[in-house]
C-alpha positions in Angstrom: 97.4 84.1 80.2 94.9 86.4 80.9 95.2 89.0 84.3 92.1 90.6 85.5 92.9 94.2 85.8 90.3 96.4 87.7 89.7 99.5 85.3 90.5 102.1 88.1 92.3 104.4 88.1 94.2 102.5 91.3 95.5 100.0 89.1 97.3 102.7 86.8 100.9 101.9 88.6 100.3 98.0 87.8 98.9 98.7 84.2 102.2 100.5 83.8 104.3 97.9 85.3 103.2 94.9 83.0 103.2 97.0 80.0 107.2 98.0 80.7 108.0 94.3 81.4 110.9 93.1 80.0 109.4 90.0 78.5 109.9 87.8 75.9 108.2 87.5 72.8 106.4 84.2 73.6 105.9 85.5 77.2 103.7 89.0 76.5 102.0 87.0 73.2 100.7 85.3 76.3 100.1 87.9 78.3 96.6 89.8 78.4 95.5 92.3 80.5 91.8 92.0 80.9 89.8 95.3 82.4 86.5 95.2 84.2 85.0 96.5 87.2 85.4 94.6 90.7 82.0 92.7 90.9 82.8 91.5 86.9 86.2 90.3 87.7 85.0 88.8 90.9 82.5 86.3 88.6 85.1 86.0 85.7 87.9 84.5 87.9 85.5 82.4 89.8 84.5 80.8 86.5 88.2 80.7 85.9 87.8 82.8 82.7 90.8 84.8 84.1 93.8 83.3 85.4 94.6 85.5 88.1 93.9 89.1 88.9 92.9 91.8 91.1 90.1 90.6 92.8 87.8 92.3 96.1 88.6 90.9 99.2 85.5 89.7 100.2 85.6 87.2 96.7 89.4 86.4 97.7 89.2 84.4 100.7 89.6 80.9 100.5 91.4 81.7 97.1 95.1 81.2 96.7 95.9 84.9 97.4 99.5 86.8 96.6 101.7 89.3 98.4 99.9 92.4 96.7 96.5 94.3 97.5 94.8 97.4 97.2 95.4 98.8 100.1 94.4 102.4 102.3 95.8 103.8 105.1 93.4 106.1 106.7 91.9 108.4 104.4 90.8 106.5 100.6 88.6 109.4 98.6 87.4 106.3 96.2 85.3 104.0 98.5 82.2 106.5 100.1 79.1 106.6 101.3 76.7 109.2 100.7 74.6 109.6 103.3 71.8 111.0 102.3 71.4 109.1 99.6 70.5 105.4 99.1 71.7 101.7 97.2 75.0 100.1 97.0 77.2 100.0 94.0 76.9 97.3 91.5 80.2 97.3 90.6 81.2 96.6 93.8 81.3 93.5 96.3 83.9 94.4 99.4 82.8 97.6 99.7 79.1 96.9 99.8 79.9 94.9 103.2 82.1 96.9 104.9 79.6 99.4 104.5 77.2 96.8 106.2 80.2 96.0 108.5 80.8 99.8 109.8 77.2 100.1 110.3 77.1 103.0 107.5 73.7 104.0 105.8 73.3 105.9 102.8 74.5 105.2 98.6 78.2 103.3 98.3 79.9 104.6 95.3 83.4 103.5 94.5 86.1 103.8 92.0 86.4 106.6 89.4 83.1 107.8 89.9 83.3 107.9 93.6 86.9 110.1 93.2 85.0 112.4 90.5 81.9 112.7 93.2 84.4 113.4 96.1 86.5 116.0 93.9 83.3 118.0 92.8 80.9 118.1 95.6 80.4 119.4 99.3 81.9 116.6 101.6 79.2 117.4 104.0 77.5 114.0 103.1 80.3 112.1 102.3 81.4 109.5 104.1 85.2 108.1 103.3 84.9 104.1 104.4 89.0 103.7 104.6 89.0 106.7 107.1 85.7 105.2 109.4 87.4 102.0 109.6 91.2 103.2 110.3 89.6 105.1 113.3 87.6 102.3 114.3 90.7 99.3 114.0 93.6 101.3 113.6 94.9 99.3 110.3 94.8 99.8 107.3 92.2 98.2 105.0 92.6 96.1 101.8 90.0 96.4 99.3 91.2 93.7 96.5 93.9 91.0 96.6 95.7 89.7 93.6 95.1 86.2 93.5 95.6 83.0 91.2 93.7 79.9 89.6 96.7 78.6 88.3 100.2 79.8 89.8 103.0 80.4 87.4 106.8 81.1 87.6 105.6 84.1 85.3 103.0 85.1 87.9 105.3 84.9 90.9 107.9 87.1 88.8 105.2 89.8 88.1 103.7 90.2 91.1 106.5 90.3 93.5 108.4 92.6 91.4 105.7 94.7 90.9 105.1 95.2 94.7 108.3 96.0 95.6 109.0 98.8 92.4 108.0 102.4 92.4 106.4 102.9 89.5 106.9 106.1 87.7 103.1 106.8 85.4 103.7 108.6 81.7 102.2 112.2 81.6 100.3 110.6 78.5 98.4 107.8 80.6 97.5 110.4 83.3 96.6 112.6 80.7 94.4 109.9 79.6 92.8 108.7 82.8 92.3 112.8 83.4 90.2 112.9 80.6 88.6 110.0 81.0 87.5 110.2 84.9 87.0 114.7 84.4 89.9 115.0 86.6 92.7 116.5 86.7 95.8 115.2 86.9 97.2 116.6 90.1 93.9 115.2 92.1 95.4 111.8 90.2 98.3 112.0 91.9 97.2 113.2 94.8 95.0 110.1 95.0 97.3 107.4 93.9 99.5 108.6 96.8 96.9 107.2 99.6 96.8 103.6 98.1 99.8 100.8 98.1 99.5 97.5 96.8 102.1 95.3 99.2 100.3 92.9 102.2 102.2 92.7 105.5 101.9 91.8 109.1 99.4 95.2 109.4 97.4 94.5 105.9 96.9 90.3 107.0 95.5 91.6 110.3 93.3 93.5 108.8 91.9 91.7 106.3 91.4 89.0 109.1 89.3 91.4 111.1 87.5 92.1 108.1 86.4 88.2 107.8 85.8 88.0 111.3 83.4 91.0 111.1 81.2 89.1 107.7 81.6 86.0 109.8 79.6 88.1 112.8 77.0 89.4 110.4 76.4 86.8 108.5 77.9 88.1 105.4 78.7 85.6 102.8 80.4 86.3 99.3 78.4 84.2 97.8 75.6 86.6 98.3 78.0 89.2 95.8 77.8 87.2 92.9 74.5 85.9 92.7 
């Protein structure tokens, strides 16, 4: 069984989870995590390559979606725009329209690279996309839903136990992610304190309002993976 895992640096609390599950033999022989970027993982659960997985919002809808997100309140650091530059992010597909959906101009970066840009330059020209739309709504935004092809009993079992567990992270993984991403590991933890991964009343509203707003501009998700 293969779970699309979105190789960011957000997802280090539900890397750690799976890997600390108490399964069975048969069950983690099973058991794959696979790691791509959003836009990748978008196309490989569409084409059911992946079973379920960590998929952007805008590719979730219509798709059978679980209790757990990605999910800002107010201030995110790893979804900006830069607005005196120009393009949107490849890797991306939800941010790319909300950009387009909180009338913002200028280059969308996301992810690990967005965090390293945010941590090293002037924020004079950056623009932090889960701030703009908290101000604008007043809720919180979710950028990627965990959702299924097939649903599982094993599936179920991870994912609600993973939303509703605090997830300690080794000094050895954030060592590792700090090296990788040429941060440090306080800005790591720093960062992973903004984001939470469990959809309630607040996070359904706003991920309706986020629909309703592609609806209004015309914004399909078809148009992400072409």
């Amino acid at each position: 069984m293969k779970i699309g895992k979105i190789d960011y640096i957000n997802l280090i609390p539900f890397e750690v989870f799976v890997k600390s599950l108490p399964l069975t033999y048969a069950s983690k022989k099973f058991l794959a995590l696979k790691k791509s970027y959003p836009a990748k993982l978008n196309r490989d659960f569409l084409a059911r390559k992946i079973q379920s997985g960590f998929i952007s919002s805008i590719a979730a809808r219509g798709q059978r979606m679980s209790p757990a997100g990605i999910i800002a309140k107010g201030d995110v650091w790893s979804v900006i725009v830069i607005d005196n530059e120009e393009g949107d992010d490849e890797q991306s597909a939800t941010s790319n329209a909300l950009a387009k959906v909180l009338q913002l101009q200028g280059r969308v970066l996301i992810g690990d690279r967005a965090l390293q840009y945010y941590f090293t330059h002037s924020h004079e020209h950056i623009i932090d996309m889960g701030a703009v739309w908290y101000q604008r709504y007043r809720l919180p935004f979710v950028f990627g839903r965990f959702c299924y092809n097939a649903q599982s009993r094993l599936h179920c079992h991870i994912i609600t136990s993973f939303v509703c567990k605090k997830v300690k992270i080794p000094f050895y993984i954030l060592r590792q992610y700090a090296l990788r991403s040429d941060l440090n590991m306080k800005d790591i933890i720093q960062y992973l304190a903004h984001i939470s991964y469990k959809i309630g009343p607040k996070e359904t509203r706003a991920i309706k309002k986020f629909y309703r707003e592609c609806d209004r501009l015309r914004i399909k998700k078809i148009k992400w993976f072409a």
